[in-house]
Every structure is written in C-alpha cells, then in structure tokens.
C-alpha positions in Angstrom: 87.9 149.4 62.5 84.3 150.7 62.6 83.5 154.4 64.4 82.7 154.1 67.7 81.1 158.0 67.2 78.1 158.5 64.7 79.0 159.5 60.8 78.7 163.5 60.4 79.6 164.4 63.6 80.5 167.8 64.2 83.1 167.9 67.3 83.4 171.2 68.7 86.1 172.3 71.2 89.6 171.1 72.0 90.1 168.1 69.4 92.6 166.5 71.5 89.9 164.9 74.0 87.6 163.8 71.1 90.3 162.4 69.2 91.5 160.0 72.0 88.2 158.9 72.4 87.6 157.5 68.9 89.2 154.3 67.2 92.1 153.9 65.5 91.3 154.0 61.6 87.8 155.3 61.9 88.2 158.6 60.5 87.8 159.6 56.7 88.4 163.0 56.8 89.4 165.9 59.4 88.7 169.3 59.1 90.1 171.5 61.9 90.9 174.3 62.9 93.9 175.4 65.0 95.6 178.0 65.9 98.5 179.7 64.4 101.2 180.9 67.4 100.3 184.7 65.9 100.7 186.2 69.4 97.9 188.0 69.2 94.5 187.9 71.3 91.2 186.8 68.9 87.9 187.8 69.8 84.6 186.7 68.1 82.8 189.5 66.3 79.6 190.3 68.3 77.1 189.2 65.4 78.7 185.5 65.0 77.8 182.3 65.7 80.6 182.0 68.2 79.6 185.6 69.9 81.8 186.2 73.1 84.1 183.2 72.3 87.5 184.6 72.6 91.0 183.1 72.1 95.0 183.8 73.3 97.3 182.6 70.6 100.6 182.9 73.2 102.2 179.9 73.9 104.2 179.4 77.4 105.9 175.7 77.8 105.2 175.8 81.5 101.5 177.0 81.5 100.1 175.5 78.1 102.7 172.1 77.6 101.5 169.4 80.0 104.0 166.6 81.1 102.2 163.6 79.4 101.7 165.2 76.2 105.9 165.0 76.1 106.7 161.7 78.0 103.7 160.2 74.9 105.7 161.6 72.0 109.2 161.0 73.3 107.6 157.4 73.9 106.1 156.7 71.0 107.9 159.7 67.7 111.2 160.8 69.8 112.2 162.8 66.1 109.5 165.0 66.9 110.2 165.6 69.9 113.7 166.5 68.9 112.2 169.6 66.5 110.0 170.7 69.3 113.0 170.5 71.6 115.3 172.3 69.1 112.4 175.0 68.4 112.0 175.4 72.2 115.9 175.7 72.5 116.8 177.8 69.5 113.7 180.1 69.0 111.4 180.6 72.4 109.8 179.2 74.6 106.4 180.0 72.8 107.3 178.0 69.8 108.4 175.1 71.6 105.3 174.7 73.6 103.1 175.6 70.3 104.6 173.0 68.6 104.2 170.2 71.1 100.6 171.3 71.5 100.3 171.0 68.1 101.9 167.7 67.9 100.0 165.8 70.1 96.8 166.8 68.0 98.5 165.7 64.6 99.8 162.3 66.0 95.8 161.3 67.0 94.6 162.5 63.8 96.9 160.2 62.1 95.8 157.1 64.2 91.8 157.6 63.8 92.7 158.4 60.1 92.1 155.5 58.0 94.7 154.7 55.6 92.8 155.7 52.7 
C-alpha cells in the first residue's frame, strides 16, 4: 500500500499515535527507541538536544495500561495477552503493564511494516 506520510520522516514522541495513523505495509524500516522497565528515573543531560526532557521507566497496570490497548490484543493476538497476563500474575504488576505497553507498539509496527 503506498505511505500515506512523506519518505524520511522523523516521528518524534510516543510511536503508538503515529503508528495508527499510517497504512498497513507502508513501512520499510523502524528505528525506535523504547524504554527498558529499568525502574529508574532518566533525565536529559543539560547540554543535549533533548535538554529538560525527562523520563519514568516504572510501570503500574492501573495508571500506564489503558483498557483498549488489552480488549485490541485479547481481540486480535490472545497468546500475547496470555504472557502479559502471566508476567502480570507471576512477576509484578510493573512487568505486566510494561509488557502490554510494549505490545501494542510492536503489533502496529508489524502491520505498517511491509513484508519485505
């Protein structure tokens, strides 16, 4: 399907909302950036491009996992949502809610990726 976003685009910010906008196998290549449930607070140093940009790398299922991101996966990959379920259940809350966030991201990549 052709790119309904121009070739070269740098998307900057939370990838989920970009990724929904764009067409199914438009995308050549992703490059990305996520976080990596460290528990740990990352600031930006002073002198960088991103000055004053700061990040929490906690993860809580009731503040950070949002009700459609679940009812989409269970819909659509329910053996995914059985690991984030089991994560949830078996390691922490943190993990559970890290890993669907994570989830959701990675299932849109795959459909604007094209098969090639």
């Amino acid at each position: 399907m052709d790119a309904n976003w121009q070739n070269r685009t740098l998307f900057h910010g939370d990838n989920l909302k970009f990724l929904r906008a764009m067409n199914s196998d438009s995308v050549d290549l992703i490059a990305t950036d996520p976080p990596f449930n460290k528990g740990r607070d990352f600031h930006a140093t002073p002198d960088s491009l991103a000055a004053g940009a700061k990040f929490q790398d906690r993860w809580s299922w009731e503040r950070d996992v949002h009700e459609s991101w679940t009812d989409q996966i269970a819909d659509d990959h329910p053996r995914p949502l059985a690991v984030i379920e089991s994560a949830h259940a078996a390691h922490s809350d943190g993990m559970g809610a890290f890993l669907c966030f994570m989830a959701v991201r990675l299932l849109a990549m795959r459909r604007v990726l094209k098969p090639t």
